[in-house]
C-alpha positions in Angstrom: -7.8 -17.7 3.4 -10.7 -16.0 5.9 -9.6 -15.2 9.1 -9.4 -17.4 12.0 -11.8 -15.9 14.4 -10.9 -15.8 18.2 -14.3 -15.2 19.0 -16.0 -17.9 21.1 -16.5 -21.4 19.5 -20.4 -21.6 19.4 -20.0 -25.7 18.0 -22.2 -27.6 20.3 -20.8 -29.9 23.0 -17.0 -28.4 21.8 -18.7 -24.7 22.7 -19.8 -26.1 26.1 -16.8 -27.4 26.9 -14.8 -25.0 25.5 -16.4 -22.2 27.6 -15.5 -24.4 30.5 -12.0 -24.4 30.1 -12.1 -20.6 29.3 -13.1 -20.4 32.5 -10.1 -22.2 34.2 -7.3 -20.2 31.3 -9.2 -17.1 32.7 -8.6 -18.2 36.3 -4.9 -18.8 35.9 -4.1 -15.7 33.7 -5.9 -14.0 36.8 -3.8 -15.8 39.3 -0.7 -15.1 37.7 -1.5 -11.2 37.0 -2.1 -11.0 41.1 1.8 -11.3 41.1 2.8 -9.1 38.4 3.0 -11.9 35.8 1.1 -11.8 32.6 2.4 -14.9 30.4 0.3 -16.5 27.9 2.4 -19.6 27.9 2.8 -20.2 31.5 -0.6 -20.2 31.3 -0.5 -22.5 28.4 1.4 -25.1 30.7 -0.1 -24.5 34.1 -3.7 -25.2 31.8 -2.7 -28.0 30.2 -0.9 -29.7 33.7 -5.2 -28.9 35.2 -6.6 -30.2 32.0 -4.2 -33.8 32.1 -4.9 -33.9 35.9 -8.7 -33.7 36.0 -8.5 -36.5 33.2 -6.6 -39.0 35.3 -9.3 -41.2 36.3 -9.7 -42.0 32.2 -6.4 -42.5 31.9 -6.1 -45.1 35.1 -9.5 -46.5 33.6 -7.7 -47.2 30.1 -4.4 -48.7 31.3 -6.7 -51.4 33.3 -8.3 -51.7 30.7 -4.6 -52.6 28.4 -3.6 -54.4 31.0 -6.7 -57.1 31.1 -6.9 -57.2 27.2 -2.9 -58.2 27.0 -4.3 -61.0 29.1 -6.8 -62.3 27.0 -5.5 -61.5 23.6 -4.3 -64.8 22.8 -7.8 -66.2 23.6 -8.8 -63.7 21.4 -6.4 -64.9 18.6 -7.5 -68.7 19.2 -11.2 -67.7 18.6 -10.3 -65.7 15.6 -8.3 -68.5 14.0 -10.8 -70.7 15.0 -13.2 -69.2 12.4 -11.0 -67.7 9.9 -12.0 -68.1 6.5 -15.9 -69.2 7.6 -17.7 -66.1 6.3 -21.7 -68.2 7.1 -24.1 -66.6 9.4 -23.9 -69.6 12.0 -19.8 -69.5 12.2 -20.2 -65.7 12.6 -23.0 -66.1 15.6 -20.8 -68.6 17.1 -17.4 -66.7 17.3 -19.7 -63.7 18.6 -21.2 -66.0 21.4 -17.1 -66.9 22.4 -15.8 -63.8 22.2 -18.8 -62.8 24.9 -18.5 -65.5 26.6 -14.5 -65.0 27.1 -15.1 -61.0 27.9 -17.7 -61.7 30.7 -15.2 -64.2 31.8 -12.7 -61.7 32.5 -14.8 -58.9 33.2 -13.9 -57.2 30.2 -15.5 -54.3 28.0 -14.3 -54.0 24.5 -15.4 -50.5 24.1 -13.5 -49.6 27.5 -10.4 -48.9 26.3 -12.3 -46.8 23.7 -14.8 -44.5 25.9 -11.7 -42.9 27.8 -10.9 -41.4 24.0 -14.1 -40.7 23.0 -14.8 -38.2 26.0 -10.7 -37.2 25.8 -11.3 -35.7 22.3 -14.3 -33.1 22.8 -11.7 -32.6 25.4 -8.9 -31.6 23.2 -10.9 -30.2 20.2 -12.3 -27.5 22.8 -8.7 -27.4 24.4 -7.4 -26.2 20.9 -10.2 -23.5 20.5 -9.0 -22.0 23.9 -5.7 -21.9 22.9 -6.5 -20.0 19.3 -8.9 -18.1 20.9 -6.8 -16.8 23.8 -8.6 -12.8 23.5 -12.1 -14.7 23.3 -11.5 -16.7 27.1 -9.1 -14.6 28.9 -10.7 -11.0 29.9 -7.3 -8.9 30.6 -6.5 -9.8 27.3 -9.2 -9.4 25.5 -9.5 -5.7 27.6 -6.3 -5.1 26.2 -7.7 -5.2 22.4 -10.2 -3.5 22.9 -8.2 -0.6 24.9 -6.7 -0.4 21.0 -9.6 -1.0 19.3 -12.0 2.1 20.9 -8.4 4.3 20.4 -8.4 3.7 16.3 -12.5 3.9 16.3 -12.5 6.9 18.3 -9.7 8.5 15.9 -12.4 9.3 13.5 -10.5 8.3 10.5 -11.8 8.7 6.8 -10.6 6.0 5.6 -10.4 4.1 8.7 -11.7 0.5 7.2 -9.4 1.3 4.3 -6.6 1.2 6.3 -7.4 -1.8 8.2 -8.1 -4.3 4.8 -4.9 -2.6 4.5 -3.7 -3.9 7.3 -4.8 -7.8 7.4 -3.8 -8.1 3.2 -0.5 -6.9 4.7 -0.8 -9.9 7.0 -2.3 -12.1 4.7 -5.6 -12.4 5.8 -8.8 -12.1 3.5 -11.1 -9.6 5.0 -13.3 -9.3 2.2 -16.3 -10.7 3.4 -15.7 -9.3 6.9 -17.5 -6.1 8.5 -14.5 -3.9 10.0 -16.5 -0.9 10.1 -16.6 -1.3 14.1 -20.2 -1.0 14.1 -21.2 -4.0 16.1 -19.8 -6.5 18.6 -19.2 -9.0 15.8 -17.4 -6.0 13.8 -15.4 -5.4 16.8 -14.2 -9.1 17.2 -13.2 -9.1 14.1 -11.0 -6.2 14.6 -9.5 -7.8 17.4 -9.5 -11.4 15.6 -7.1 -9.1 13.3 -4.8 -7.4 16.0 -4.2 -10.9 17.2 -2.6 -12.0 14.8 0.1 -9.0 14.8 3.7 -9.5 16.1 6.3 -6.3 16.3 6.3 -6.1 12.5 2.7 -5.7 12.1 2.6 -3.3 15.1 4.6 -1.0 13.9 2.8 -0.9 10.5 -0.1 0.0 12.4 1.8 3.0 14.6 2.8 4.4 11.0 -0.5 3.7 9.5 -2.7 5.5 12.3 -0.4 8.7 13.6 -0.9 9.7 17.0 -1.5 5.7 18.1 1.9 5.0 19.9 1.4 8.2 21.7 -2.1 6.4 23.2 -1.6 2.8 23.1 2.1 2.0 22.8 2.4 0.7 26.3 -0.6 -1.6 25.9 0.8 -3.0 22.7 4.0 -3.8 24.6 2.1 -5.5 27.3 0.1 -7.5 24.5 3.8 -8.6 22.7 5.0 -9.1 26.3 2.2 -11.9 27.6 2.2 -13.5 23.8 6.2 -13.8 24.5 7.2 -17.3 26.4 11.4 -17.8 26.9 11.9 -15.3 23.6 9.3 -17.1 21.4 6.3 -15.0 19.8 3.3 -17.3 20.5 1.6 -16.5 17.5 4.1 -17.4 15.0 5.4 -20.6 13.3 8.9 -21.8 14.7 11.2 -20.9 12.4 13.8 -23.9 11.4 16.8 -21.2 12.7 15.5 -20.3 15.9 15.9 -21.5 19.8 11.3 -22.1 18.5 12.4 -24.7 16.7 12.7 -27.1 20.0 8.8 -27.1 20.3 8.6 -29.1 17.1 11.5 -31.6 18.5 10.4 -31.8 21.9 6.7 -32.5 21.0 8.0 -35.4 19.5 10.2 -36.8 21.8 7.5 -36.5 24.9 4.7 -37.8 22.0 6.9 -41.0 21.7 7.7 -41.7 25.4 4.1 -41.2 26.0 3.0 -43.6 23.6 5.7 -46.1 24.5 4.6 -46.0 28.4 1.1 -46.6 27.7 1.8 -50.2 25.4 0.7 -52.5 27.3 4.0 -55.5 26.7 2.4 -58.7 25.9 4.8 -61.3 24.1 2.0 -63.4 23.2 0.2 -61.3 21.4 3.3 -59.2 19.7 2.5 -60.3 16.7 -0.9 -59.7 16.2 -2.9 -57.2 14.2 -3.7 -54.8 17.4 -0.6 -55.1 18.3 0.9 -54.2 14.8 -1.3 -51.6 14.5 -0.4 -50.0 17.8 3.7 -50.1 16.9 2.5 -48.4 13.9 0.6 -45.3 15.7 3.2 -45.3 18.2 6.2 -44.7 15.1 3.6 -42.1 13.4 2.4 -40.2 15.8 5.5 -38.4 17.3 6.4 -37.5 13.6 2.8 -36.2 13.4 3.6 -34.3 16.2 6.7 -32.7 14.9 4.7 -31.9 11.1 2.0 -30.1 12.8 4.5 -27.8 15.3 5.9 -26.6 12.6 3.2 -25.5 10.9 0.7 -24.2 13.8 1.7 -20.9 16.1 4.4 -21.8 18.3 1.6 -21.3 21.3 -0.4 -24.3 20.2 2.7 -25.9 19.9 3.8 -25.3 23.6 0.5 -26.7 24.4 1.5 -30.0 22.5 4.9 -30.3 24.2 4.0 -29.5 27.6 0.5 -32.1 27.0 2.6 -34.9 25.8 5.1 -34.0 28.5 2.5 -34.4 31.3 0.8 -37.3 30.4 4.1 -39.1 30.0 5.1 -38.8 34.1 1.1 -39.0 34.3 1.4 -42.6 32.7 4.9 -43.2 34.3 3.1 -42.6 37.5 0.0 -45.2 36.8 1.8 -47.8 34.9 4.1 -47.7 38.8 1.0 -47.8 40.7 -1.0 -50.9 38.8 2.5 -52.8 39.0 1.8 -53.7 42.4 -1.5 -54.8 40.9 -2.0 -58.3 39.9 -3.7 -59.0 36.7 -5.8 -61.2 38.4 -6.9 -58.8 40.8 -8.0 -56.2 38.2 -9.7 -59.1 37.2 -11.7 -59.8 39.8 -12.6 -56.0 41.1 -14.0 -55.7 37.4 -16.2 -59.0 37.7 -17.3 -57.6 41.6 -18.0 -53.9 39.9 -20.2 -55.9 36.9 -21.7 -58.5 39.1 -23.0 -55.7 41.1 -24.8 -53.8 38.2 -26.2 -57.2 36.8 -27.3 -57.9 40.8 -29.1 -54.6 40.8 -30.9 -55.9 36.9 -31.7 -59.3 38.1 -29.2 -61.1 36.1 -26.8 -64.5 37.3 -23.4 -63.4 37.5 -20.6 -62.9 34.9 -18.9 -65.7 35.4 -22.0 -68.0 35.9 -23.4 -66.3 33.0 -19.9 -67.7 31.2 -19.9 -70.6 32.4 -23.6 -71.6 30.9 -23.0 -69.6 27.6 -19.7 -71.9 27.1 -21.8 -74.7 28.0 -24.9 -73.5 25.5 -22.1 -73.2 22.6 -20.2 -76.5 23.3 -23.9 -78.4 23.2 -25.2 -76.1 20.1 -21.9 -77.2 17.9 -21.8 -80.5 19.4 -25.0 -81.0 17.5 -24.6 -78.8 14.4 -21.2 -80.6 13.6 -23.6 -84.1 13.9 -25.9 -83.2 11.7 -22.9 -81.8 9.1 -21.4 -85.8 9.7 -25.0 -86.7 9.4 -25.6 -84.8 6.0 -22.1 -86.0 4.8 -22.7 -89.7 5.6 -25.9 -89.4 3.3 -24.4 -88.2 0.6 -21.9 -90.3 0.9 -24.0 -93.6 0.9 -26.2 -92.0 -2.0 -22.6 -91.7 -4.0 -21.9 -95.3 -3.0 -25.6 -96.3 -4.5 -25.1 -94.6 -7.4 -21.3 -95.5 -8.0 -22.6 -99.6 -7.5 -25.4 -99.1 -9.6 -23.2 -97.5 -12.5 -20.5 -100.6 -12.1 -23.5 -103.4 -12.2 -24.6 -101.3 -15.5 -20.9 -101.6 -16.6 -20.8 -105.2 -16.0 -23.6 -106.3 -18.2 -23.1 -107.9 -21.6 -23.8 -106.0 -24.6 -26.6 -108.9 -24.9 -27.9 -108.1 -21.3 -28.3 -104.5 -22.1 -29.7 -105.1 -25.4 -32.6 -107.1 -24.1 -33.2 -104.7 -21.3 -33.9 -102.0 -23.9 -36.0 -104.5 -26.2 -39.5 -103.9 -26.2 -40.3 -107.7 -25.7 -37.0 -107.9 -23.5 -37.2 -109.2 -20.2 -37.1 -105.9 -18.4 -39.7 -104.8 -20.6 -41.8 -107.8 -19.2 -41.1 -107.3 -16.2 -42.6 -103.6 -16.3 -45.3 -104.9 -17.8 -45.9 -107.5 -14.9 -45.4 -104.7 -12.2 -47.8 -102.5 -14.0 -50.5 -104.9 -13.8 -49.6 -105.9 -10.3 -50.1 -102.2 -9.5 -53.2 -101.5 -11.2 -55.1 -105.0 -9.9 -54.2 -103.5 -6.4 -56.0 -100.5 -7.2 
């Protein structure tokens, strides 16, 4: 396994963003330190409580959003049944012209519920690399490593980088491939990369390893422990099943499920479609999800999950309250006044205008494609009818009949004959 590094993410867009919110974990860890306290996970929750808060507009955006589509899902249902089981390229034009027509009706965007998650997750992605990379975005800490790091490079050991591989195998890391010579900033973050993963065990390898080291650094070390140290948990271990750490796990999924349950939208009409299934079945996986991961991540990122899910269920609590007092009908309308506006601003009619005409444009273009199917069907039919007649005046013929038909002298013969010259005189 290489190492995680807890250098800065350099991953476009997630680096951006990342460095952003390093920014605001600094700020806080700087507050905080003002008043004696240096916490990593009260930081953790005071971060994620900023993060959640500046992302409220999305959230309010995405509940209006659940609302109106509860509204219109069994319209959507109708138009869907409607054309089940037609898999041409006219059926599949026409259910895309209705289902249009039925969103600009309402004002609705199908990929407005989605947008809110598509700028959320850069969000959390970056969140996460904040979190892992707590030395990378916080500058007291990060001073703290490296008050550590110049102590063991200015020791002058021998066998200085043999002692550190020492070290991180001890820890489980793979350092192979890794320059710990301390020879260059990226040798130096990987040093610290290495000392962030220690708890007391691990320091006190490293006090018996490098002599002289307590002496020097042993109240920094204790200050290091102390901010990765939230209510008696080490932040940078796995909750173990015996332990008070095991509550992260339980709690993230409790506060993932009443999150999820607040923001389902109830809509007995559509309960039993496929959104709707779908939805129950994210809402029953996702708090166990929740619990799998805690246990497996360091109880830090963990805290982070808890505290998230714990916001953003009051957060949603707190909207679904607010757009009770809010008609349907009158999310409705603000979101046709909002569109109208933009398409004003374009030059085109209005949305519901626009609906109107396009309902009227399909009615007229299947009005007319389902005469010419009766027309089509009605000619075939009569052809069959010909055909079936002629085959029953053939059956009703003598064998005589038939016989001189087919005889060269017969009278059907003659009569060719006749016709032929008929045709040729003409000429």
């Amino acid at each position: 396994m290489e190492l995680i590094s807890l250098t800065k993410v350099t991953t476009p867009v997630i680096g951006w963003l990342a460095e952003a919110l390093g920014w605001i974990m600094n700020g806080i860890y700087l507050f905080f330190q003002n008043f004696g306290v240096e916490n990593i996970g009260l930081c953790i929750i005071v971060f994620t409580l900023i993060v959640n808060l500046i992302m409220t507009p999305l959230r309010i955006q995405q509940q209006k959003n659940s609302k109106i589509q509860a509204l219109i899902s069994p319209e959507m249902q109708a138009i869907t049944n409607k054309y089940k089981g037609k898999a041409d390229q006219r059926s599949a034009s026409m259910q895309q012209a209705e289902m249009q027509a039925l969103y600009d009706k309402y004002g609705f965007s199908p990929t407005g519920g989605c947008l809110p998650l598509l700028i959320e997750m850069p969000v959390i992605l970056a969140l996460y690399q904040v979190i892992y990379r707590i030395p990378a975005y916080v500058s007291t800490v990060r001073q703290g490593f490296m008050t550590v790091v110049n102590a063991v490079l200015g020791s002058h050991s021998a066998d200085f980088v043999t002692k550190i591989t020492d070290l991180a195998a001890a820890n489980s890391v793979d350092v192979t491939k890794i320059d710990l010579t301390g020879a260059s900033e990226a040798s130096i973050n990987n040093i610290i990369d290495l000392f962030a993963k220690f708890d007391q065990t691990e320091w006190n390898t490293f006090f018996e390893t490098f002599s002289g080291m307590k002496e020097q650094v042993g109240d920094t070390v204790s200050r290091i422990l102390s901010s990765n140290t939230f209510l008696g948990i080490n932040l940078i271990e796995r909750p173990a099943i015996l332990s008070f750490a095991v509550l992260i796990p339980i709690l993230a999924g409790v506060f993932q499920y009443l999150a999820a349950k607040t923001m389902t939208v109830r809509n007995a009409a559509a309960a039993e479609d496929d959104t709707s299934k779908t939805m129950n079945t994210m809402n029953t996986m996702m708090p166990l999800m929740s619990v799998v991961f805690c246990l497996f991540l360091p109880c830090g990122v963990g805290i982070y999950w808890v505290a998230s899910s714990a916001v953003r269920f009051v957060q949603q609590w707190i909207i679904n309250k607010n757009l009770g007092k809010t008609s349907v009908e009158e999310l409705v309308k603000a979101n046709v006044e909002k569109k109208n506006k933009k398409r004003a601003k374009q030059g085109l009619p209005p949305i519901r205008d626009n609906a109107e005409v396009n309902v009227r444009r399909l009615q007229r273009v299947e009005e007319k494609a389902l005469a010419e199917e009766e027309a089509k069907k009605a000619r075939i039919r009569s052809m069959k009818e010909k055909a079936r007649l002629s085959k029953e005046a053939a059956d009703a013929e003598s064998p005589e009949q038939k016989t001189e038909k087919a005889a060269p002298n017969g009278i059907a013969a003659r009569a060719g004959m006749v016709r032929d010259y008929n045709d040729k005189h003409k000429r």
